[in-house]
C-alpha positions as CSV (number, residue, x, y, z in Angstrom):
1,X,-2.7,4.1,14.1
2,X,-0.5,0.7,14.0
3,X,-0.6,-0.6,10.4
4,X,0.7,-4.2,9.9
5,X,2.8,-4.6,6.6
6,X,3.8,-7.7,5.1
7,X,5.0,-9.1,1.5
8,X,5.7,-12.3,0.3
9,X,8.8,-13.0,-2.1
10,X,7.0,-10.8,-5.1
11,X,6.1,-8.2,-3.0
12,X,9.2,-7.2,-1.2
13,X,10.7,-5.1,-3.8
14,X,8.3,-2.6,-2.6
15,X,8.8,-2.8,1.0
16,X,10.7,0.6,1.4
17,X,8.6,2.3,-0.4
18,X,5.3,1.1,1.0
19,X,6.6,1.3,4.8
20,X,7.9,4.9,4.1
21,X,4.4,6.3,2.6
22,X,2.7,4.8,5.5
23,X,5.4,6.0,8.0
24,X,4.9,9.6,6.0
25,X,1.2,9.7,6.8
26,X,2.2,9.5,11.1
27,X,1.3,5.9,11.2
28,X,3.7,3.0,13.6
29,X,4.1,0.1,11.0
30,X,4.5,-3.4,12.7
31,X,6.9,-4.6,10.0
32,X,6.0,-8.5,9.3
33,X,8.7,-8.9,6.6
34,X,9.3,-10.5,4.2
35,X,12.8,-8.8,4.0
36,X,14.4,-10.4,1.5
37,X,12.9,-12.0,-1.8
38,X,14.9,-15.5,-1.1
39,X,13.5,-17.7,0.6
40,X,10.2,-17.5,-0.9
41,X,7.5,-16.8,1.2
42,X,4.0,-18.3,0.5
43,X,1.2,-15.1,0.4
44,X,-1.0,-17.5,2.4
45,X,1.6,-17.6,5.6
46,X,1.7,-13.8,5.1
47,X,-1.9,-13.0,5.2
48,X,-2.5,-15.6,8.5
49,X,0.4,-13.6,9.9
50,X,-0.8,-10.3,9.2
51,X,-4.8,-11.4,10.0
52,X,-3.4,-13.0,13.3
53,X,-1.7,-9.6,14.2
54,X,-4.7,-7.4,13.7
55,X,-7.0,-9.7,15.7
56,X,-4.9,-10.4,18.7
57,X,-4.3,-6.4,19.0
58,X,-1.2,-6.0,17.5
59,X,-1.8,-3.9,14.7
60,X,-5.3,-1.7,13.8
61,X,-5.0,-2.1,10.1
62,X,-3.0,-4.2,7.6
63,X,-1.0,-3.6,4.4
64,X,-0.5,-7.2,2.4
65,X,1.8,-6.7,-0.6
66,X,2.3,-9.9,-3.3
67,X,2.5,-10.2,-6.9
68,X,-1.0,-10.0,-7.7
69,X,-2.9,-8.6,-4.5
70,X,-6.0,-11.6,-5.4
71,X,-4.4,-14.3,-3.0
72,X,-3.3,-12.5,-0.2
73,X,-6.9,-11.0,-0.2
74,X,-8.8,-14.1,-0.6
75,X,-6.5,-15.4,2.4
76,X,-7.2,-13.1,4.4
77,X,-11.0,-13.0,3.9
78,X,-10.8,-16.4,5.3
79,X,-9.5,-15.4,9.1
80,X,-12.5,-13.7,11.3
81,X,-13.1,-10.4,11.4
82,X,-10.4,-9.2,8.4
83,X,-11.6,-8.0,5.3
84,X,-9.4,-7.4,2.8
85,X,-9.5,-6.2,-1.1
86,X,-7.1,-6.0,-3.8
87,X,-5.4,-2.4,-4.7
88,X,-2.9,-2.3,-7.8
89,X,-1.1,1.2,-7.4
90,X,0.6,1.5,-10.9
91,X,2.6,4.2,-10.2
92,X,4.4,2.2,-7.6
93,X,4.6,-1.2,-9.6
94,X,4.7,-0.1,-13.5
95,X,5.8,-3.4,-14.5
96,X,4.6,-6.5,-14.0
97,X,6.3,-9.5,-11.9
98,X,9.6,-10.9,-13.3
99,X,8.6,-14.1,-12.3
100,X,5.5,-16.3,-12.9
């Protein structure tokens, strides 16, 4: 299965981790980025991007990762055909954002 992955400026910090467990579980990831927490990167132009990719063909499912998880999948929502929910791992983000 092709999973799409992408984080906006919050949600890179876990962007190793996140493409490793899926890469761990035999899926292709069709990395989106972020790749770097500067410059910020709205959630909104993520979850289009990500959306876009799974309804054009590109990917079969989609990993969005932000601070919160609530915009991204509201965003999403939006595009035809995606449905999307909020997941909160803690053991992969035991704190909360640095930023607000």
């Amino acid at each position: 299965m092709r999973v799409a992955v992408a984080f906006d400026h919050r949600g890179v910090k876990l962007r190793e981790s996140v493409l490793e467990e899926i890469e761990a579980g035999g899926h292709e990831t069709v990395d989106l980025g972020a790749f770097d927490p500067e410059p910020r990167i709205d959630y909104p132009d993520k979850a289009r991007e990500l959306g876009e990719a799974i309804q054009k063909g590109g990917a079969d499912r989609g990993v969005l990762v932000c601070g919160s998880g609530v915009g991204t999948s509201i965003a999403a929502c939006k595009l035809a055909g995606i449905r999307a929910a909020t997941f909160d791992v803690p053991l992969l983000n035991p704190e909360p954002p640095d930023e607000p």
